[in-house]
C-alpha positions in Angstrom: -105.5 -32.7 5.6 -104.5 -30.8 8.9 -105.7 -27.3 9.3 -101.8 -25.9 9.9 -98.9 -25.8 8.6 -96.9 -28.0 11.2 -92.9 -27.3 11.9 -91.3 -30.0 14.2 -87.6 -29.4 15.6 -86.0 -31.7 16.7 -82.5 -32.3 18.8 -81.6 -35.0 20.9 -82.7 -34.8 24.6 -85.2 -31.9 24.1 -84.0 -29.7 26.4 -81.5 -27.1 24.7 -81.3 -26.7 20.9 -84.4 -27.6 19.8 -86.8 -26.1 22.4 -84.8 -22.6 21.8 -85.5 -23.2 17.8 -89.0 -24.0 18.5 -89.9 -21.0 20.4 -87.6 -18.6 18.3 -90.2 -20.0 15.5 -92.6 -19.4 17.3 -92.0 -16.0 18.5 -90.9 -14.9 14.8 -94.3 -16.2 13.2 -96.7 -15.9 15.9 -99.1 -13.2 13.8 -99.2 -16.3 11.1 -102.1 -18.4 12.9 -101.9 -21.3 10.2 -98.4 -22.4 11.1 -98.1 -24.1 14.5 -94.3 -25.4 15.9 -93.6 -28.0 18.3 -89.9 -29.7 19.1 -88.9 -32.9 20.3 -85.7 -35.2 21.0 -84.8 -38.8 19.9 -83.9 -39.6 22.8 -86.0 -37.1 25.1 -85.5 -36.2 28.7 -89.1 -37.0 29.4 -91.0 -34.3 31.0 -87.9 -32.2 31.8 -88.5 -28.2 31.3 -85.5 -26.2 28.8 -82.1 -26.7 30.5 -81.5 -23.7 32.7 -78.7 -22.1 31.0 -80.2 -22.4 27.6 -83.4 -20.8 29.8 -80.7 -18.0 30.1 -79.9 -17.6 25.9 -84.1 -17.7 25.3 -84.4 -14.6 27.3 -81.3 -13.1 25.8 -83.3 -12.9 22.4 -86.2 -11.8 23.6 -88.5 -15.1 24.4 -90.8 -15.1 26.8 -92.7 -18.4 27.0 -90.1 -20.3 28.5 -91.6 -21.8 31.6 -94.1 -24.0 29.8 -91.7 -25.8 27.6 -91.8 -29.8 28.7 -89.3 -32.5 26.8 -91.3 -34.8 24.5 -89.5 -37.9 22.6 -89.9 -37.9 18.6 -92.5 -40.8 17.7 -93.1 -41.7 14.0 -97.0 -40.5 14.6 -95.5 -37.0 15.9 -93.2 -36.9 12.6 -95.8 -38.0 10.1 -98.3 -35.3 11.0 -95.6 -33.1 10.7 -95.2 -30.8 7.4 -91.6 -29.9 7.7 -88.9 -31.5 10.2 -85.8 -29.4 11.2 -83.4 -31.5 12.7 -80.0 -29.6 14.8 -77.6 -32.3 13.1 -77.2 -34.8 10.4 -77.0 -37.1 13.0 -80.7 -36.3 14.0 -81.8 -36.1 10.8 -80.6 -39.6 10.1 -82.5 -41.0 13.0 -85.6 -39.2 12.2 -85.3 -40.8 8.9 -84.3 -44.5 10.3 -87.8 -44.0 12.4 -90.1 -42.9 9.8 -88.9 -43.4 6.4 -91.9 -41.6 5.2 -90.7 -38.2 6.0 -87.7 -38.5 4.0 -88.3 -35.7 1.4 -90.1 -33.3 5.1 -86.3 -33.6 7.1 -83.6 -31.1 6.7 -81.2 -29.9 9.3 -82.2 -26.9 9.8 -78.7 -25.2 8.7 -79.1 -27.3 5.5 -82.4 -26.0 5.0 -81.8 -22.3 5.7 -78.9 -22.5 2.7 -81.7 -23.5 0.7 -84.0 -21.0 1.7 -81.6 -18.4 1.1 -81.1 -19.9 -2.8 -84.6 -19.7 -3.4 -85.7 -17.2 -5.8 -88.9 -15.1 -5.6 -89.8 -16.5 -9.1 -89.2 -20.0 -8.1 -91.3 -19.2 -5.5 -94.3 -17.8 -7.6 -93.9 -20.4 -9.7 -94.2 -23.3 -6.9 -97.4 -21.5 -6.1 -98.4 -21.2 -9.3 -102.4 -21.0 -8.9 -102.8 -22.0 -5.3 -105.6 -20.9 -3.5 -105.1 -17.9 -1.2 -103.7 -20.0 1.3 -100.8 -19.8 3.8 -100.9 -23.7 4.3 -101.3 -24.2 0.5 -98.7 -21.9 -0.5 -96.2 -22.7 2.2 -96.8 -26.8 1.1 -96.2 -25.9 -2.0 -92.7 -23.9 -1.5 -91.5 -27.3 0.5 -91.7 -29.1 -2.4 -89.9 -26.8 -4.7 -87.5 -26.3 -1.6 -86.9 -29.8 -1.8 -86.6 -30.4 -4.7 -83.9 -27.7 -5.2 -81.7 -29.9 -2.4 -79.3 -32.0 -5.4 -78.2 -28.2 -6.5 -76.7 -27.3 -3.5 -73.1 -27.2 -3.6 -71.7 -29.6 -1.1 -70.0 -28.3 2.3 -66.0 -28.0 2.1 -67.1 -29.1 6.5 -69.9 -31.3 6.2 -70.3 -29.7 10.0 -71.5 -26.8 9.1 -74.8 -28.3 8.6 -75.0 -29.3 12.3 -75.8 -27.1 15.1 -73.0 -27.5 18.4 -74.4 -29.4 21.4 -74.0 -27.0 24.3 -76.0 -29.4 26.8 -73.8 -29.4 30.3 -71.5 -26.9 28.9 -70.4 -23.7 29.5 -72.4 -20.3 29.1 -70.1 -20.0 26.1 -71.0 -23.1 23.8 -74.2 -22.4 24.7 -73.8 -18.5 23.1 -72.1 -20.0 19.9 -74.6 -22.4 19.9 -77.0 -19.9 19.8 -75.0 -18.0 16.9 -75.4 -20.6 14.7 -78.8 -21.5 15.2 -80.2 -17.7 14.9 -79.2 -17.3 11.3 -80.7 -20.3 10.1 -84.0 -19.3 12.0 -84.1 -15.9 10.4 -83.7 -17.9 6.9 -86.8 -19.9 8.0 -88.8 -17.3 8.7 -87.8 -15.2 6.0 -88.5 -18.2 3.5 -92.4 -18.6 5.1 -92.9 -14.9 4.7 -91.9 -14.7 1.3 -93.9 -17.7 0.6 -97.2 -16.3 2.0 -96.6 -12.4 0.9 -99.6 -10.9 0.7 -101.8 -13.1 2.8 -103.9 -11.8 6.2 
C-alpha cells in the first residue's frame, strides 16, 4: 500500500491542460503532505516543458513552480499506482481505460468528477469513513469509493461536452483563458472534496 494518496492528470500531449491541473492541485493542497500529484499525456510530447502560453495562464493564478514541469507519457504502471485519475476529456478518459482496464472505477474526467464532488453530502462522507483510522490516505480512499459509487446518480449532460475540458494547444491567448475557466472550477471542487474528506486531520 503506497504511503500517499496519489492524483494523476492526464491530457493528451502533456504540455497545456493537464500540467496547469497538476500544479493548480498542487498548489491548492500543498500543506496536505499525504497527497502527492503528477500529470501525464497519452500521447506525450516527451521531455517538452508546459507550452509557453499556457506558462503565461499558470502565472496568472498564482503558480509558481512552472519551470520544472517536463512532459511524461501515461503508462499502465504510472496509472495503476495511481489512486485517482483525472482525465481533461472523455476522450482521455477512454484511452486511459483501453490501456489499463484496471483503473476503470479510479478515472473520471475531471469536470465529471467535480459534479460529483459537489453532490456529495457531508453525511455521505462520514459515513464512507465510517471508522477509518485517523488517516488522510484512509479517509480520502474511502471517499473515492463512495464518490464512485455515487457516478449512476448523476443526471446525464443535456452536452455530453461539458464534461470535457477545450484544447487550447497552438491556439490563441483566448482558448487558452476559457480553457482555464473551465478547468478552475472543477479544481476548486477537487480540493474542496479532499478537504472535506480529511476535516479535522494535521
Amino acid at each position: 500500500m503506497q504511503n500517499s494518496f496519489s492524483i494523476l492528470t492526464v491530457c493528451t500531449g502533456n504540455i497545456c491542460r493537464s500540467p496547469l491541473a497538476q500544479q493548480l492541485l498542487a498548489e491548492q493542497l500543498w500543506d496536505i503532505p499525504e497527497i502527492s500529484v503528477s500529470s501525464a499525456g497519452t500521447r506525450a510530447l516527451v521531455g517538452e516543458p508546459m507550452f509557453d502560453v499556457t506558462q503565461q495562464v499558470a502565472r496568472s493564478y498564482g503558480v509558481e513552480d512552472i519551470d520544472s514541469h517536463r512532459a511524461q507519457q501515461v503508462t499502465e504502471r504510472l496509472l495503476e499506482s495511481s489512486d485517482l485519475i483525472l482525465t481533461m476529456t472523455r476522450d482521455h478518459r477512454r484511452a486511459v481505460v483501453e490501456l489499463s482496464p484496471r483503473v476503470t472505477r479510479q478515472v473520471f474526467t475531471i469536470r465529471e468528477f467535480a459534479r460529483l464532488a459537489e453532490v456529495t453530502t457531508d453525511e455521505a462522507l462520514a459515513s464512507a469513513i465510517g471508522q477509518e483510522e485517523d488517516s488522510p490516505i484512509a479517509r480520502l480512499r474511502a471517499v473515492l469509493k463512495a464518490v464512485t459509487s455515487g457516478r449512476s446518480l448523476l443526471s446525464p449532460l443535456a452536452d455530453p461536452t461539458e464534461d470535457d475540458v477545450i484544447d487550447p494547444y497552438k491556439r490563441e491567448m483566448e482558448v487558452h483563458e476559457a480553457s482555464a475557466e473551465q478547468l478552475t472550477p472543477a479544481i476548486d471542487a477537487v480540493v474542496s472534496l479532499v478537504r472535506r474528506s480529511v476535516k479535522g486531520i494535521g
